[in-house]
C-alpha positions in Angstrom: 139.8 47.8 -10.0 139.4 46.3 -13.6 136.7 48.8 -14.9 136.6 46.5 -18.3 135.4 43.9 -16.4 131.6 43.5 -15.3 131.1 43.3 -11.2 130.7 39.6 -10.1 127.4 38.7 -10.0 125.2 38.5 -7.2 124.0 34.5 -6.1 120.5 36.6 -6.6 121.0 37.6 -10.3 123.3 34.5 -11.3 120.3 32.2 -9.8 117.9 34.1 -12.1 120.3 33.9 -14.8 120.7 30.1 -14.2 117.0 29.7 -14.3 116.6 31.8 -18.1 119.1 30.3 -19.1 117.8 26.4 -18.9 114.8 27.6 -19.2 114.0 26.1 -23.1 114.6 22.6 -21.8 111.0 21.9 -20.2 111.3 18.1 -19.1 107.3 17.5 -20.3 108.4 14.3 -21.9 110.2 12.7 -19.1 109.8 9.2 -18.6 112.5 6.5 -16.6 112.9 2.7 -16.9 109.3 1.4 -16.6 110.8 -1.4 -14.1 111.8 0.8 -11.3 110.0 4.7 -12.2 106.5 5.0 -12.4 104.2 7.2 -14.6 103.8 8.8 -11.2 107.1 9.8 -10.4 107.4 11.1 -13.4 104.3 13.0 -12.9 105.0 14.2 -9.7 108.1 16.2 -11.6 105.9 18.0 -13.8 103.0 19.5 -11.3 104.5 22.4 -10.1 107.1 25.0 -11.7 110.8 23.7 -11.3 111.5 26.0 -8.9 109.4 25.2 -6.4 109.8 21.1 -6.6 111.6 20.3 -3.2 112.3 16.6 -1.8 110.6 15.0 -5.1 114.1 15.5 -6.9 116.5 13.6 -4.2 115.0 10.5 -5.6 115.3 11.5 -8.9 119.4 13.2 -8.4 120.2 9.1 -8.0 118.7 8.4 -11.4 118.6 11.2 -13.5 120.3 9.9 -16.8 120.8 6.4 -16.0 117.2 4.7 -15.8 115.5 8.1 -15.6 115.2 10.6 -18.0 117.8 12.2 -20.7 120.6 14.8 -20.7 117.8 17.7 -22.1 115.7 16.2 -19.3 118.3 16.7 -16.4 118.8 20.2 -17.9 115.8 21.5 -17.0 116.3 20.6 -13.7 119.6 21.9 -13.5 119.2 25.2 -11.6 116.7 23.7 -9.1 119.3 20.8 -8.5 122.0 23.3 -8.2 120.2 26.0 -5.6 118.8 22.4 -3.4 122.8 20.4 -3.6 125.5 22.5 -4.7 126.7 22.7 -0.9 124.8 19.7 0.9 125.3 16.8 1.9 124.6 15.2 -1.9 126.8 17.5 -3.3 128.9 14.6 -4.6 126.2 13.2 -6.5 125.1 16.7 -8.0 128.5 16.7 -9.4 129.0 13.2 -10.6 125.5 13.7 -12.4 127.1 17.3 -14.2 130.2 14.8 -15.1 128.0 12.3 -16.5 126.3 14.6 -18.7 129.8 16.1 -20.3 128.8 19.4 -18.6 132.2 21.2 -19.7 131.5 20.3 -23.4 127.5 22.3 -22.9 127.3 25.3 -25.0 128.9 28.4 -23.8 125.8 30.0 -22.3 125.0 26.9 -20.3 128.4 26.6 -18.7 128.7 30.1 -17.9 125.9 30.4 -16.1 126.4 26.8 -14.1 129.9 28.3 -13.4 128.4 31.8 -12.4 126.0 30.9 -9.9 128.3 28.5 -8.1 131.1 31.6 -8.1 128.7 33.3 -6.7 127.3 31.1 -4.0 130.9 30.9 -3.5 131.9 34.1 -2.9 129.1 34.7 -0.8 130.1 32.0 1.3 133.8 33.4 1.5 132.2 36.9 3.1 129.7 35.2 6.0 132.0 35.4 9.8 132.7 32.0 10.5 135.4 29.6 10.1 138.1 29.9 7.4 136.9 26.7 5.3 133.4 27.0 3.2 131.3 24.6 4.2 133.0 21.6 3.3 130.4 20.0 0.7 130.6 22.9 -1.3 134.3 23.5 -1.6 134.0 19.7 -2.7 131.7 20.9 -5.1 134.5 23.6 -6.4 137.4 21.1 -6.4 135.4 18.4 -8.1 134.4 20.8 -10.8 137.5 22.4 -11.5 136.7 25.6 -10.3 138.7 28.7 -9.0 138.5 29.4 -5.5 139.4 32.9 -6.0 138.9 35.2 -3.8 140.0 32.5 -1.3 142.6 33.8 0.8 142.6 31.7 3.8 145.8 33.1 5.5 143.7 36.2 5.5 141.2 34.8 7.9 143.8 32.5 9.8 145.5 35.6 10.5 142.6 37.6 11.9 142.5 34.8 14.3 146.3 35.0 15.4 145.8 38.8 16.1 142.6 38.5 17.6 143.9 37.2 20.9 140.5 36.6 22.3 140.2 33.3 24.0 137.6 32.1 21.5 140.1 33.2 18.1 143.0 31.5 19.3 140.8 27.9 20.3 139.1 28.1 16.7 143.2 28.7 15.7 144.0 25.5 17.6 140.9 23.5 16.3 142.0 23.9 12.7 146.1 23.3 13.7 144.5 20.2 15.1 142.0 19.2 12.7 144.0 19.9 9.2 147.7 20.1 10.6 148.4 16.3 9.7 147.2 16.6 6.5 148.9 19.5 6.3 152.5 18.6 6.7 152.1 14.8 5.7 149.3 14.5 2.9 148.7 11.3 1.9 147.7 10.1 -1.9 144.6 11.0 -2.8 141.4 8.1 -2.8 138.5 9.1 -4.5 138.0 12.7 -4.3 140.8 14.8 -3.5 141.0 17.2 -0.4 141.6 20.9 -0.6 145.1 20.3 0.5 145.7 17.5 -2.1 143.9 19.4 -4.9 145.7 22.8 -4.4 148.9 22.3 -3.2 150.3 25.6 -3.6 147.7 26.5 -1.1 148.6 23.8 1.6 152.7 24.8 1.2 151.2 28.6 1.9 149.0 27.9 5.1 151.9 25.2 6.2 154.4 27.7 6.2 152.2 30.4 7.8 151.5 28.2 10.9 155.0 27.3 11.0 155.8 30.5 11.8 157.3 31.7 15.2 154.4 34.3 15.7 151.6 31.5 15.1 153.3 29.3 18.0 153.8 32.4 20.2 150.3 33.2 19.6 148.9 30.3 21.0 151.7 30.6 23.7 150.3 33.6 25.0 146.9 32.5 24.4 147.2 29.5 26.3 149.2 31.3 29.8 145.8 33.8 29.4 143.3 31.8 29.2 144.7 28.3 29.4 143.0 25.4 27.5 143.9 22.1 27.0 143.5 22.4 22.8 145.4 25.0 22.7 148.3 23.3 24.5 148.1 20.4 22.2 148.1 22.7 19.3 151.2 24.8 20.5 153.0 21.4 21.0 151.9 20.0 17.8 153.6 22.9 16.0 156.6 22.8 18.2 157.2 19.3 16.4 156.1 19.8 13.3 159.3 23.2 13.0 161.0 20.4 13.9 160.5 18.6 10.9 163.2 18.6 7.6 
């Protein structure tokens, strides 16, 4: 371990970190286009603490900087729109708002802690049991910010399926051969925002080659005579094709 290094931070202390560190921009004089935001919505932005405003910012993620509000005003909202979007649904418009306002070019302080609490959420993510992709909107948050998906080590927790052998590791094995394999071996050119696979490369030509390999399909052999499931029959004879393939 790199003792001249700090520990990563908790989501816990990067969150409160986020908060201090935004928290000079106070949003008291936000007003929008008087044609479509009222003195009310406005209003209705300012009568609690940021941290506890809930659905009254979904309306104002669509319009934050365009007919509503400024840059120093979408600041101060920053780390409440972060902890509410950074891995939902409107994850995408979280981050086309960040791109809008030039967040890379923010002072130093700003970006870091922006950077730090999504690492962390990130990480955190990464430890939770479950399947071996994030949640999807918030590794589309990491790809579409430019973000390093270190510690990610997905051949780690593809392969604690393989040896697993129960009957429920080897169908979540055959799910993901099933759901990403395609996209896998034959990616097609990215539209709009790119996928894992087409953004990271190196790490599609990694898990390719790992579920190429003879032990994968004899995995799922064995798995399949065991237990026997349809899925993981398709899955085996998916990658008996694909080895196939120049």
């Amino acid at each position: 371990m790199d003792r001249s290094k700090p520990p990563p931070a908790t989501r816990k202390s990067a969150l409160e970190a986020l908060y201090a560190t935004f928290n000079r921009y106070d949003g008291i004089h936000l007003e929008g286009c008087p044609h479509c935001i009222s003195f009310e919505d406005s209003a209705a932005l300012r009568r609690a603490p940021v941290r506890r405003l809930g659905g009254e910012l979904y309306r104002y993620l669509f319009k934050a900087m365009t007919t509503w509000g400024t840059e120093e005003d979408f600041k101060h909202f920053v780390p409440r729109l972060l902890e509410l979007y950074a891995s939902s649904a409107d994850a995408w418009l979280l981050c086309d708002k960040l791109a809008y306002a030039r967040w890379r070019s923010w002072p130093a302080l700003e970006r870091g802690a922006v950077e730090s609490y999504l690492l962390s959420l990130w990480r955190e993510r990464l430890a939770e049991d479950g399947p071996p992709l994030p949640g999807v909107a918030l590794l589309d948050t990491m790809l579409s910010l430019g973000l390093d998906l270190a510690p990610y080590d997905l051949r780690a927790k593809l392969e604690a399926w393989r040896s697993a052998q129960s009957r429920e590791s080897i169908r979540s094995l055959a799910r993901f051969v099933l759901e990403h394999g395609d996209a896998l071996s034959w990616p097609s050119p990215p539209t709009g925002r790119p996928t894992l696979w087409q953004a990271r490369p190196e790490i599609a030509a990694e898990v390719r080659a790992w579920l190429l390999e003879p032990a994968t399909r004899a995995g799922l052999e064995a798995g399949f005579l065991e237990h026997g499931d349809d899925e993981v029959a398709r899955a085996f004879d998916w990658l008996e094709v694909a080895a196939q393939e120049p």
